[in-house]
N, CA, C and O atoms as a DFTB+ gen file, in Angstrom:
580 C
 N C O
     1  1       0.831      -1.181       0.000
     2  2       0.000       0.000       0.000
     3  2       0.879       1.248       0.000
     4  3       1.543       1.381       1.028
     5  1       1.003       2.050      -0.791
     6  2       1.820       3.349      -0.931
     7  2       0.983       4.295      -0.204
     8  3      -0.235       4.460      -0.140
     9  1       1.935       4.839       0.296
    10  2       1.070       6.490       1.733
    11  2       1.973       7.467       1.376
    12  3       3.202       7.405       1.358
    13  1       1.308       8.285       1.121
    14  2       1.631       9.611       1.286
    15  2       1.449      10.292       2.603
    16  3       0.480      10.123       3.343
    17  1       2.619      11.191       2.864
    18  2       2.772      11.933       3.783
    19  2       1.857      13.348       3.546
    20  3       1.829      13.597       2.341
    21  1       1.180      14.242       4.263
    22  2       0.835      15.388       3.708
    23  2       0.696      16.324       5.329
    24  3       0.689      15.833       6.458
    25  1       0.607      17.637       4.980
    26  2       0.917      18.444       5.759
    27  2      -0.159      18.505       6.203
    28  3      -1.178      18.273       5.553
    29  1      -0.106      18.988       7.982
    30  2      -1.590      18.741       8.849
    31  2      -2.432      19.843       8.085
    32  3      -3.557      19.608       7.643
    33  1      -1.851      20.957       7.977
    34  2      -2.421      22.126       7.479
    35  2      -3.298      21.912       6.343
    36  3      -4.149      22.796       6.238
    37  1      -3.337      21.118       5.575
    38  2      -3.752      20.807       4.054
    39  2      -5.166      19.963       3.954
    40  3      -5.922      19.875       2.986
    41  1      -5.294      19.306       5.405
    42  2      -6.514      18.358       5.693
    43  2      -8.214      19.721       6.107
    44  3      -8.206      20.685       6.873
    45  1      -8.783      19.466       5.685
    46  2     -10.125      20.790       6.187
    47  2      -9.726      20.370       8.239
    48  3      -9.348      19.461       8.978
    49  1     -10.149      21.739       8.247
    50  2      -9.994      21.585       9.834
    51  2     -10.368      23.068      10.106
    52  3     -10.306      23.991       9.294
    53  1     -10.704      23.114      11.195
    54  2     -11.537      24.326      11.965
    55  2     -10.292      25.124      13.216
    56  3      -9.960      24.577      14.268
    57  1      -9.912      26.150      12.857
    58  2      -8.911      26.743      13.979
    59  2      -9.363      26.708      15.099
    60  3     -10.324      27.389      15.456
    61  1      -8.685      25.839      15.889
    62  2      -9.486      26.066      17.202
    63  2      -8.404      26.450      18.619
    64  3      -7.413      27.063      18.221
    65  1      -8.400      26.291      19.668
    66  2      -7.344      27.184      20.581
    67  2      -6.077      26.517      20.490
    68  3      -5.042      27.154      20.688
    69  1      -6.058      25.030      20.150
    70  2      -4.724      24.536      19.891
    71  2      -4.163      25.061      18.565
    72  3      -3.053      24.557      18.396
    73  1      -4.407      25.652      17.838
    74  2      -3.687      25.691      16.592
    75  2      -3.508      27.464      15.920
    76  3      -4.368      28.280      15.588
    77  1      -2.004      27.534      15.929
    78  2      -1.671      28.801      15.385
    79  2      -2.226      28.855      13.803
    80  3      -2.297      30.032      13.452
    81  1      -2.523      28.192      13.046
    82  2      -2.315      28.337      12.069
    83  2      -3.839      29.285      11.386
    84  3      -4.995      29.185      11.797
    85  1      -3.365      30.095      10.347
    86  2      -4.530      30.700      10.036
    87  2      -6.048      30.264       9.680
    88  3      -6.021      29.065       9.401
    89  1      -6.937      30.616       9.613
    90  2      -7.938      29.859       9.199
    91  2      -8.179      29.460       7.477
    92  3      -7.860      30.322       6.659
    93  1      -8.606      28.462       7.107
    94  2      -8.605      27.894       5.356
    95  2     -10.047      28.169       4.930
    96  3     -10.960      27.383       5.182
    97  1     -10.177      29.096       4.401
    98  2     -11.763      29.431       3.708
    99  2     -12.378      28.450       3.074
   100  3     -13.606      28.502       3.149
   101  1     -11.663      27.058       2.122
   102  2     -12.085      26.594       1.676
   103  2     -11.547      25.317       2.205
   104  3     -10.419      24.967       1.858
   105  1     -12.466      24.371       3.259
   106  2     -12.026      23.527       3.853
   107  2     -12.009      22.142       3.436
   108  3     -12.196      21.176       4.175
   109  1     -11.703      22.114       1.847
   110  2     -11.452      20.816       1.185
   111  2      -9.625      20.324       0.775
   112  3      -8.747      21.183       0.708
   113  1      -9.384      19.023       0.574
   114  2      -8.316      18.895       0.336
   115  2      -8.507      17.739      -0.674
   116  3      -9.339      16.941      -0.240
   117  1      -8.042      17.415      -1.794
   118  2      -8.578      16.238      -3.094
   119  2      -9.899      15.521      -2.163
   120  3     -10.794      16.187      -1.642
   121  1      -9.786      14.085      -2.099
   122  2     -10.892      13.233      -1.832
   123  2     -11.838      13.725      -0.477
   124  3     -12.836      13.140      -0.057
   125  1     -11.473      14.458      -0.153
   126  2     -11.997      15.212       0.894
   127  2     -13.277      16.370       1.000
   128  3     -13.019      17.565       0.853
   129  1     -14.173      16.065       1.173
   130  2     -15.227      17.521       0.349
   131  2     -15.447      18.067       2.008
   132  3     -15.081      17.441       3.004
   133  1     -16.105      19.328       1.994
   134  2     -16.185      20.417       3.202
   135  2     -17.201      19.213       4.108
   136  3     -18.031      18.413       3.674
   137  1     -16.704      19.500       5.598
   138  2     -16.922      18.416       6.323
   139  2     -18.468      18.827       6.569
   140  3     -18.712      19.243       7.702
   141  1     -19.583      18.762       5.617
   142  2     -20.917      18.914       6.016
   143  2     -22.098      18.391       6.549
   144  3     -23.258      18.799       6.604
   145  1     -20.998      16.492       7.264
   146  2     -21.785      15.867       8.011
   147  2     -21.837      16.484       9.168
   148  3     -22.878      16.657       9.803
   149  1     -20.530      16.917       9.568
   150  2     -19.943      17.647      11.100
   151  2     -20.920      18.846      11.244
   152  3     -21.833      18.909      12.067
   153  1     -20.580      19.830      10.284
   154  2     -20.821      21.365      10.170
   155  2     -22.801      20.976      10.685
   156  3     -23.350      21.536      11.634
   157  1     -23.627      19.730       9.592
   158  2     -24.634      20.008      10.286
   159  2     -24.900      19.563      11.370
   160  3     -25.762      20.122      12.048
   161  1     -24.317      18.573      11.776
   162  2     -24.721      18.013      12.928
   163  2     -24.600      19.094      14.497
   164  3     -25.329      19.133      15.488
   165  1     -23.216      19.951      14.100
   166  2     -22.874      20.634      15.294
   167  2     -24.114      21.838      15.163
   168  3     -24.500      22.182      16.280
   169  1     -24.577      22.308      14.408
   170  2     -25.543      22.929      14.219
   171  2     -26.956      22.556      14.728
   172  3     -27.572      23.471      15.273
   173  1     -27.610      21.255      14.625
   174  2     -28.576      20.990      15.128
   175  2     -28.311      20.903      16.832
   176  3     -29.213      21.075      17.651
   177  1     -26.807      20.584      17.205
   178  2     -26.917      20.413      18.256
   179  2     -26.302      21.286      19.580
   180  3     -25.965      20.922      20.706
   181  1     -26.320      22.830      18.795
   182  2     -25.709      24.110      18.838
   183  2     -24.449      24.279      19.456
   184  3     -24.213      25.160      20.283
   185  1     -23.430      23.216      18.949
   186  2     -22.003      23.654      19.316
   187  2     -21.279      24.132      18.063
   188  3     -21.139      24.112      16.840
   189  1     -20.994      24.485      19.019
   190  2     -19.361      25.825      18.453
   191  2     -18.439      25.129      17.955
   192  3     -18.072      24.345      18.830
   193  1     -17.788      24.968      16.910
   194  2     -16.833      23.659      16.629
   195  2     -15.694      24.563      16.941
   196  3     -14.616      23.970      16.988
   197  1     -15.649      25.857      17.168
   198  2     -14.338      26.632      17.398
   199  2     -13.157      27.285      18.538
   200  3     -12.083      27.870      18.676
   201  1     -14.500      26.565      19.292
   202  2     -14.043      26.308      20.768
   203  2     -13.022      25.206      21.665
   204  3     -12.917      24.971      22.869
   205  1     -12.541      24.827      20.798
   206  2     -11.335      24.240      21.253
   207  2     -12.058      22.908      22.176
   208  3     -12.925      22.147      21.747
   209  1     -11.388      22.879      23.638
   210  2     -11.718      21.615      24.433
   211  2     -13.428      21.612      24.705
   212  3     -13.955      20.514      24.886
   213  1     -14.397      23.021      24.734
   214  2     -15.390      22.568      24.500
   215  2     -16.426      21.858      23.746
   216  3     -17.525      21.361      23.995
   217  1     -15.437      22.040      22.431
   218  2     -16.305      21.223      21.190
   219  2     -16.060      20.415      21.430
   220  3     -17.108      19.788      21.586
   221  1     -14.724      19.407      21.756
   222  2     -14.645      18.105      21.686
   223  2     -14.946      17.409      22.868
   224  3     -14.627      16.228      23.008
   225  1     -15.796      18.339      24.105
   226  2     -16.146      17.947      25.244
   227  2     -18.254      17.827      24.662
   228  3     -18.926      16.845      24.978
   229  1     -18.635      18.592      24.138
   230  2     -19.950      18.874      23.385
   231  2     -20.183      17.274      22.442
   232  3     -20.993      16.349      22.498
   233  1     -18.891      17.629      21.548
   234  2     -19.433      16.326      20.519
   235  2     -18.783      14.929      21.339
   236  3     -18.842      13.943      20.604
   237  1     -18.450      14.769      22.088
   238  2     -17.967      13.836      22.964
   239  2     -19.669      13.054      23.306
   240  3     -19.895      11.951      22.810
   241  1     -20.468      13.570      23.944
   242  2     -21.386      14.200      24.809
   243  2     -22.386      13.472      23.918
   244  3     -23.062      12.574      24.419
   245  1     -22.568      13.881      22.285
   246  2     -23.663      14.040      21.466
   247  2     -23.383      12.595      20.891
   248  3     -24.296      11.879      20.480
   249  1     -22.275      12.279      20.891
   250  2     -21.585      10.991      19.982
   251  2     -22.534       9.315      21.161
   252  3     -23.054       8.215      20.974
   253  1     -22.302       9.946      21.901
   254  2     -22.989       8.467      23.202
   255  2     -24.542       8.328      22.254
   256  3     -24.823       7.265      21.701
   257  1     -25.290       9.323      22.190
   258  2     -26.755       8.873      21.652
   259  2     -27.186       9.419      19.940
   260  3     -28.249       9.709      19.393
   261  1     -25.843       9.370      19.525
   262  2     -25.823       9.570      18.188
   263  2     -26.517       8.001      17.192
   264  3     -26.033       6.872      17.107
   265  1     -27.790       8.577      16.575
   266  2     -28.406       6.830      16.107
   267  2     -27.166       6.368      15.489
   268  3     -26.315       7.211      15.204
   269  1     -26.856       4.508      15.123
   270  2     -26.219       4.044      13.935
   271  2     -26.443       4.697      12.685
   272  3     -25.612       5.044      11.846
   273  1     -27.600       4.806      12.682
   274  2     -27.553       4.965      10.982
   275  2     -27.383       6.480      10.598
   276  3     -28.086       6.731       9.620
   277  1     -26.727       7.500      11.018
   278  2     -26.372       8.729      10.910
   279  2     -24.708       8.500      11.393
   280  3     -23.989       9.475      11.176
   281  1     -24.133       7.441      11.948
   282  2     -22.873       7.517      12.291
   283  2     -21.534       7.652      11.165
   284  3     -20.636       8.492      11.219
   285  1     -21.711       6.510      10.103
   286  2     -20.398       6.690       9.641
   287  2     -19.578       7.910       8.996
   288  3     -18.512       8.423       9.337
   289  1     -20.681       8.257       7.678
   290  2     -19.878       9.670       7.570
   291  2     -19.622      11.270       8.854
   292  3     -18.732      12.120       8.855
   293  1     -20.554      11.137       9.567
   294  2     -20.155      11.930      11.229
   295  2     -18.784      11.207      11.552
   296  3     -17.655      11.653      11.350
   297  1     -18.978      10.545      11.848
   298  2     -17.533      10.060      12.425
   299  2     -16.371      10.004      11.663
   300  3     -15.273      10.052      12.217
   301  1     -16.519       9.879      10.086
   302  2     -15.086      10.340       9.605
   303  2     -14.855      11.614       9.396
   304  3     -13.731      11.866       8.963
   305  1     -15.807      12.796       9.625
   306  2     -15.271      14.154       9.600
   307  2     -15.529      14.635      10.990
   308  3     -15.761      15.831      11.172
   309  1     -15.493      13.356      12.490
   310  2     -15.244      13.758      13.194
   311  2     -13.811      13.031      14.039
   312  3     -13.224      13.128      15.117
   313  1     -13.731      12.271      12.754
   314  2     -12.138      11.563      13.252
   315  2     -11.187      12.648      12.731
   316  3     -10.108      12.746      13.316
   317  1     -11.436      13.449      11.741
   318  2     -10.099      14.429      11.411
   319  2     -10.474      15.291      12.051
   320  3      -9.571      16.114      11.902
   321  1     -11.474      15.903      12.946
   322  2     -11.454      17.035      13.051
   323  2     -10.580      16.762      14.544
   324  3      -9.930      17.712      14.979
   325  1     -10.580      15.456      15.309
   326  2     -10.061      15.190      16.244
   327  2      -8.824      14.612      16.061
   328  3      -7.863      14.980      16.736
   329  1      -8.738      13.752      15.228
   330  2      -6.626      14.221      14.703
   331  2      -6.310      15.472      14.320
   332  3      -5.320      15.402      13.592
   333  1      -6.611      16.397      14.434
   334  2      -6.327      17.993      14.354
   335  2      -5.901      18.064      15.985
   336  3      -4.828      18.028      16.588
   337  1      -7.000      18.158      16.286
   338  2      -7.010      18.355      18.117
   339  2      -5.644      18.246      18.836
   340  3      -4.871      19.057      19.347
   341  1      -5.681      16.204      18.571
   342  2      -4.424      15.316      18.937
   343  2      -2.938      16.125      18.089
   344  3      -1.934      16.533      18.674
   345  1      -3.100      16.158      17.167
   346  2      -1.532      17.305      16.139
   347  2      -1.213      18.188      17.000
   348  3      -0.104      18.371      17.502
   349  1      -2.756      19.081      17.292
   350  2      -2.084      20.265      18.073
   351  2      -1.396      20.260      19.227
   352  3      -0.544      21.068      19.597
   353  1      -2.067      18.716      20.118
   354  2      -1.281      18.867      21.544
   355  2      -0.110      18.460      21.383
   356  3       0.830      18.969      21.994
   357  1       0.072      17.183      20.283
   358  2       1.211      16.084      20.369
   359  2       1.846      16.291      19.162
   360  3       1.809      15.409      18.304
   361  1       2.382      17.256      18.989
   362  2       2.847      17.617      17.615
   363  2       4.417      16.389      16.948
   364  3       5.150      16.398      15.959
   365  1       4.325      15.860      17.687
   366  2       5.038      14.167      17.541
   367  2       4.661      14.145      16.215
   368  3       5.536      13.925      15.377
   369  1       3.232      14.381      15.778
   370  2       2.277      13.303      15.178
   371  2       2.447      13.490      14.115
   372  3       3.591      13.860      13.851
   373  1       1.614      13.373      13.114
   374  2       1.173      13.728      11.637
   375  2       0.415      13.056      10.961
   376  3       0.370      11.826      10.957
   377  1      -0.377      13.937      10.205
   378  2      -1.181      12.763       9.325
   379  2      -0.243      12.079       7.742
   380  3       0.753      12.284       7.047
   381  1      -0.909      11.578       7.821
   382  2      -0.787      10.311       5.715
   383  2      -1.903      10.199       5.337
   384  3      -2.850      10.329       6.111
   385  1      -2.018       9.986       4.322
   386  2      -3.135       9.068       3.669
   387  2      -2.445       7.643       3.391
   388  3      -1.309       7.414       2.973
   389  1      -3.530       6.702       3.769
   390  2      -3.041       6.021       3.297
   391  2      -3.317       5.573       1.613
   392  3      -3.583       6.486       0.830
   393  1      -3.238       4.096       1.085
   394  2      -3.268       3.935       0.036
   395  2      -5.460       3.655      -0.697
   396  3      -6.031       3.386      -1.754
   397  1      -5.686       3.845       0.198
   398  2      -7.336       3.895       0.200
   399  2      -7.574       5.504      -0.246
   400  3      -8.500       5.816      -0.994
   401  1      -6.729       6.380       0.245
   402  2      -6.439       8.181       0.609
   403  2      -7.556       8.396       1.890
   404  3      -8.209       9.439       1.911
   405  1      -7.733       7.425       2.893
   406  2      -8.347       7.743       3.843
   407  2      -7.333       8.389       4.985
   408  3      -6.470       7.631       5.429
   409  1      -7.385       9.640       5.446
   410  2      -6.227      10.060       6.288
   411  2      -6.350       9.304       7.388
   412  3      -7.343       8.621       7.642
   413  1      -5.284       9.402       8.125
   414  2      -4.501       8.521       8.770
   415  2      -3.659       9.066       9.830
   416  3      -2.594       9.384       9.300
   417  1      -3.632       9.365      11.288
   418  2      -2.742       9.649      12.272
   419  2      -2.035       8.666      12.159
   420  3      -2.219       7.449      12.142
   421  1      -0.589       9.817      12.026
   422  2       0.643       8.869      12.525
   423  2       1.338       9.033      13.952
   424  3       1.673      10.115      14.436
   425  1       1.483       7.905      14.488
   426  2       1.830       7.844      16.191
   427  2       3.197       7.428      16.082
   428  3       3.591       6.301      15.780
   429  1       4.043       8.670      16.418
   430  2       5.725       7.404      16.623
   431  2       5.684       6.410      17.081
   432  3       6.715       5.788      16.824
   433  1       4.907       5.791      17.752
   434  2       5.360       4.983      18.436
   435  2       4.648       3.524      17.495
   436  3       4.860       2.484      18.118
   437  1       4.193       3.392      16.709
   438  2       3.967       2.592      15.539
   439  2       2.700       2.800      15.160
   440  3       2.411       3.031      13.985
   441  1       1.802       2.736      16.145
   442  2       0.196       2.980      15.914
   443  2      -0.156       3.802      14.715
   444  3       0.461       4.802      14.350
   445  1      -1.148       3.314      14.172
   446  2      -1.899       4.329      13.279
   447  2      -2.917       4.493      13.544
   448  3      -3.583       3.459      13.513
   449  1      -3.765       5.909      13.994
   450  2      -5.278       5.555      13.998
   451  2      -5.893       5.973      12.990
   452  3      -5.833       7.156      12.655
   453  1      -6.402       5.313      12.512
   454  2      -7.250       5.876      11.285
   455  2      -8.712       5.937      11.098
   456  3      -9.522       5.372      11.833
   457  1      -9.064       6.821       9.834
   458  2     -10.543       6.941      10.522
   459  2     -11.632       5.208      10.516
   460  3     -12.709       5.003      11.076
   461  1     -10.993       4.485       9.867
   462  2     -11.612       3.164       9.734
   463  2     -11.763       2.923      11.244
   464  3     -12.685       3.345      11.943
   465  1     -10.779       2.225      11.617
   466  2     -10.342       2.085      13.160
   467  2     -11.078       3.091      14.147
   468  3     -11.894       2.606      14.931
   469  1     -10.889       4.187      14.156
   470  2     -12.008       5.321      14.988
   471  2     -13.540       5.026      14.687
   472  3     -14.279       5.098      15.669
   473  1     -14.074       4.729      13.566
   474  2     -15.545       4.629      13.183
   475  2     -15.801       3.465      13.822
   476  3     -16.519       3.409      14.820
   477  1     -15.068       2.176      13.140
   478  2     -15.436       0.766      13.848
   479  2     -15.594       0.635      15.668
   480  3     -16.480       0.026      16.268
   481  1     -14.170       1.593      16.405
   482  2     -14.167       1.550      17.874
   483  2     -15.349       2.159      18.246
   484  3     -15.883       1.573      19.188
   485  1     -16.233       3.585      17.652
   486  2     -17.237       4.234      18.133
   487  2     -18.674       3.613      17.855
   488  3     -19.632       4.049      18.493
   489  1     -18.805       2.831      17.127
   490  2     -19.736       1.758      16.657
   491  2     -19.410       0.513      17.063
   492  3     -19.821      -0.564      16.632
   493  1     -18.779       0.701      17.769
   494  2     -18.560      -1.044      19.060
   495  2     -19.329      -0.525      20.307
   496  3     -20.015      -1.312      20.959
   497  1     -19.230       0.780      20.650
   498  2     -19.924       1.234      21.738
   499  2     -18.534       1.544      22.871
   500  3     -18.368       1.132      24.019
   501  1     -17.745       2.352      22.087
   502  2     -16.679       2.793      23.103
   503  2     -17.128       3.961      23.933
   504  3     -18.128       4.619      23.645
   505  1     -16.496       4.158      24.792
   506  2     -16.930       4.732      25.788
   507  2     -16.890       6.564      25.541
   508  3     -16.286       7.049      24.585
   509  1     -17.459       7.219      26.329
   510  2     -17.511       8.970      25.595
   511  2     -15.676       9.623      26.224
   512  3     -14.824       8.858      26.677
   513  1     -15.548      10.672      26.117
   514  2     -13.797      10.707      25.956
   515  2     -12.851      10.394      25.213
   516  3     -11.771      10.015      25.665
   517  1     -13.185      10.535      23.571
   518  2     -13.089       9.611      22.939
   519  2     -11.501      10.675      22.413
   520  3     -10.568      10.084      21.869
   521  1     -11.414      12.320      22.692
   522  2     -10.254      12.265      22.556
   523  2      -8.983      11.970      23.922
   524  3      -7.759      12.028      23.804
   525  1      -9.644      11.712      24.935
   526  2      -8.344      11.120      25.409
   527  2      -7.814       9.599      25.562
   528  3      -6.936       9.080      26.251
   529  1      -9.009       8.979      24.337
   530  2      -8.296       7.995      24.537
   531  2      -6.981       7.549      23.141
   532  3      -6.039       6.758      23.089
   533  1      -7.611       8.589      22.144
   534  2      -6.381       9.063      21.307
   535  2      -5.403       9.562      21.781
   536  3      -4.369       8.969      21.472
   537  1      -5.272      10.484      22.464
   538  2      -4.354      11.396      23.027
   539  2      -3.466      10.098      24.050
   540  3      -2.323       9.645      23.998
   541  1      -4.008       9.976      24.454
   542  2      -3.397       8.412      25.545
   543  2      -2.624       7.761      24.430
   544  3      -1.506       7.389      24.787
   545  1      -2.959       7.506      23.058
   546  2      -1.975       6.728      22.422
   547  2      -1.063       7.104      21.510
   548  3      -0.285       6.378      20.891
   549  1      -1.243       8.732      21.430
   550  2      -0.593       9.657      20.638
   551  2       0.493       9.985      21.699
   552  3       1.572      10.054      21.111
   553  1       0.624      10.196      22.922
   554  2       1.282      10.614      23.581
   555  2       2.522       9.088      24.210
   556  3       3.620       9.233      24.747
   557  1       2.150       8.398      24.036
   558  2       3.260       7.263      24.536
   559  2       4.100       7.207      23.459
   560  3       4.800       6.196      23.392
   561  1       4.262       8.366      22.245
   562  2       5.522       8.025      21.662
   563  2       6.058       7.060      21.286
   564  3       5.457       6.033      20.970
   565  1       7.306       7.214      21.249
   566  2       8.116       6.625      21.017
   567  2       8.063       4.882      21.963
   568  3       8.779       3.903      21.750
   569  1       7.358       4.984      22.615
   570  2       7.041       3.644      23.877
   571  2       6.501       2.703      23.449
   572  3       6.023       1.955      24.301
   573  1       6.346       2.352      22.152
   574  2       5.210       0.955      21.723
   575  2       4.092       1.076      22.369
   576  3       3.785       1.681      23.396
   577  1       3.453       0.344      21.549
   578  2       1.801       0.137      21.596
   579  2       1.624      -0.740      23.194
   580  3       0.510      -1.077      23.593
């Protein structure tokens, strides 16, 4: 499978308190279209996606009684919007695509989470906190899985 490396900056993502970087007017990148499962969902359920630890404390929150059948595309434009999050704290990290071009956190420490892997764990019925339990595996580095 060939992966490309690509710059965090280049993935759609929402500036939020972790991240210096300016804001992207047009929040697409190739296979990627403007994240308008996210954008409506946070809308019906009146969070702020720009609020930094409150959004991902909000959609944390909304994700527990989110039906199945509205989950998968939510959850892959809410798996990048939360490998953004994880970049900003653990700047270790980075995304790829992989050879599918589904992006892809990269964890030094071998792990990949990807949004496959994030959708399948949140549709097993993982538990709400769902970025620290990324952050928990973004942050052991260099330490193996």
């Amino acid at each position: 499978m060939t992966e490309m490396f690509i710059k965090p900056q280049l993935l759609p993502f929402r500036v939020s308190s972790y991240s210096a970087a300016a804001p992207i007017p047009d929040r697409r990148v190739g296979h990627l279209n403007e994240w308008s499962a996210l954008d409506a969902f946070a809308r019906e359920e009146s969070i702020d996606l720009d609020m930094g630890d409150e959004s991902v404390e909000s959609l944390d929150v909304r994700l527990a009684s989110l039906p199945p059948a509205r989950a998968p595309e939510l959850l892959k434009d809410i798996a990048v919007y939360l490998g953004e999050t994880v970049i900003s704290r653990a700047p270790q990290c980075s995304w790829l695509l992989d050879g599918n071009g589904y992006p892809t956190l990269d964890i030094p420490n071998g792990d990949r989470w990807d949004v496959i892997k994030f959708c399948h764990w949140r549709e097993e019925g993982a538990p709400s906190r769902l970025l620290d339990g990324v952050l928990e595996i973004a942050k052991r580095g260099g330490g193996g899985a």
